[in-house]
Wavefront OBJ file of the C-alpha trace (Angstrom):
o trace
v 153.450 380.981 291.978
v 149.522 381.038 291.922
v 147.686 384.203 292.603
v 143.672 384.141 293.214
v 141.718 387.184 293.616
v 137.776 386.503 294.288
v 134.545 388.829 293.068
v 131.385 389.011 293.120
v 130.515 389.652 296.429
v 128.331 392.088 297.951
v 125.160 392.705 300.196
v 121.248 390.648 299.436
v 118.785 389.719 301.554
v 117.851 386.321 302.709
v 116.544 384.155 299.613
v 118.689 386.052 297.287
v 121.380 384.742 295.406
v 124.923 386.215 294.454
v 127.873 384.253 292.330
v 131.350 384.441 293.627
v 134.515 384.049 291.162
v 138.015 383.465 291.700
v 140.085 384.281 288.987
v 143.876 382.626 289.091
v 147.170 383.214 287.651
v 149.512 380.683 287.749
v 153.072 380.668 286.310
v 152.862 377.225 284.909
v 150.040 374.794 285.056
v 146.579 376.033 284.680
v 143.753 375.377 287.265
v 142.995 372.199 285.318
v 145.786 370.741 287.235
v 144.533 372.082 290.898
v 142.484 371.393 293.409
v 140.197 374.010 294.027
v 138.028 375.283 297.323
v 135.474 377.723 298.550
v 136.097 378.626 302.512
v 134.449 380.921 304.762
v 134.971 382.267 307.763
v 132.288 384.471 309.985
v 133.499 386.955 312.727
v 134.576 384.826 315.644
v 134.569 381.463 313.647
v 136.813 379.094 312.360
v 137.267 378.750 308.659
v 135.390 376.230 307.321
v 135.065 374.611 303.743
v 132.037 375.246 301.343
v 132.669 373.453 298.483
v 135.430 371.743 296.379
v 136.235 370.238 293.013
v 139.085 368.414 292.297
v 141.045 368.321 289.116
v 138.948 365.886 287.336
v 135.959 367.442 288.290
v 134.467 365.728 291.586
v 132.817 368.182 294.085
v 132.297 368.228 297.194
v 130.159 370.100 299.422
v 129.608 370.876 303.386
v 125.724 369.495 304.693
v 124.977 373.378 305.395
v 125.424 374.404 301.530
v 123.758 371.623 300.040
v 121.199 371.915 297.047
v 121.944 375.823 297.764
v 125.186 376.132 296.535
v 126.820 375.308 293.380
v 131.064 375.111 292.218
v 132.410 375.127 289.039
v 135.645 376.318 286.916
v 136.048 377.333 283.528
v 139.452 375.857 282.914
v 140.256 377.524 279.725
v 139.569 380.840 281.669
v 141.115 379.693 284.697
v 138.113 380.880 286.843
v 136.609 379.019 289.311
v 132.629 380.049 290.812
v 131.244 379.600 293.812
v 126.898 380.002 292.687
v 125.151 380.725 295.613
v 121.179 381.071 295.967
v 118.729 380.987 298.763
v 120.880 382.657 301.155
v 120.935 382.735 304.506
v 121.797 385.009 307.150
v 123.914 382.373 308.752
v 125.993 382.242 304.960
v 127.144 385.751 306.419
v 131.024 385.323 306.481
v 134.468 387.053 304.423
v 134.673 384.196 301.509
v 137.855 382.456 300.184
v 138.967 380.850 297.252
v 141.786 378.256 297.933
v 143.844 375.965 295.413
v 146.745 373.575 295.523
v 148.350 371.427 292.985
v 148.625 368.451 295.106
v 145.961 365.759 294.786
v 142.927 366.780 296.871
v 140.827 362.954 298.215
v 137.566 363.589 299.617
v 138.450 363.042 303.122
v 141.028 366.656 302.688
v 138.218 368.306 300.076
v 136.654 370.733 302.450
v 139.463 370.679 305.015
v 142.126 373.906 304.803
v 145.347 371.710 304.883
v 145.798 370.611 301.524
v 145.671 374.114 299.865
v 148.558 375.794 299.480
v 147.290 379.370 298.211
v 144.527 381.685 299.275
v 142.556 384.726 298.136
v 141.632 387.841 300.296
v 138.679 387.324 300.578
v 135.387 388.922 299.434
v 132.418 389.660 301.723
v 129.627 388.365 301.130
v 126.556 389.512 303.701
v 122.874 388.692 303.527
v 120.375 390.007 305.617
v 117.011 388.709 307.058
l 1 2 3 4 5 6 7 8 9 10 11 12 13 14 15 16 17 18 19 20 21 22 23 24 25 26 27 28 29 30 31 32 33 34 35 36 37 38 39 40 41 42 43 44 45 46 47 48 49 50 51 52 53 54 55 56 57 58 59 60 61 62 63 64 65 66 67 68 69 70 71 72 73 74 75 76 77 78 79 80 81 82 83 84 85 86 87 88 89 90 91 92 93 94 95 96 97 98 99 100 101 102 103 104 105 106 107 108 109 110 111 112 113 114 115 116 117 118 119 120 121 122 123 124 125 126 127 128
């Protein structure tokens, strides 16, 4: 079983930047072994994939996020980040942090279906 509980969110105004973390707790294999994703999803919207890094470290990220947005883990803490800077209102949305142990390719990265276990959710909500 995998739990995943995200911080770090919170209220900034456009330009402003605000790091996300997901810390997880796994019963057996650490995240080193998991594929691991940032998804939001804005009032109204679908849920759509950020960013991703598989488990030997490729990462992926959606056009919108790019050069903005940064993911990384700390293995040994089993923490993943989602670094995000020059905000946007349109980055307004409830975040997720997502993870699976099955091997993410970079068609699935930013797609929902390969992860098997979610976060709540933290808000995250930037203003112009």
């Amino acid at each position: 079983q995998v739990q995943l509980v995200e911080s770090g969110g919170g209220s900034v105004q456009a330009g402003g930047s605000l790091r996300l973390s997901c810390a997880a707790s796994t019963d057996t294999y650490s995240i080193y072994y998991m594929g691991l994703g940032w998804f939001r999803q804005a009032p109204g919207k679908e849920r759509e994939g950020v960013a991703a890094i598989t488990r030997d470290g490729k990462t992926f990220y959606a056009d919108s996020v790019k050069g903005r947005f940064t993911i990384s883990k700390d293995n040994a803490k089993n923490t993943l980040y989602l670094q995000m800077n020059s905000l946007k209102p349109e980055d307004t949305a409830v975040y997720y942090c997502a993870a699976t142990y099955w091997i993410v390719t970079a068609v699935q990265a930013l797609s929902v279906n390969p992860y098997k276990y979610w976060g709540q959710g933290t808000q995250v909500t930037v203003s112009s």
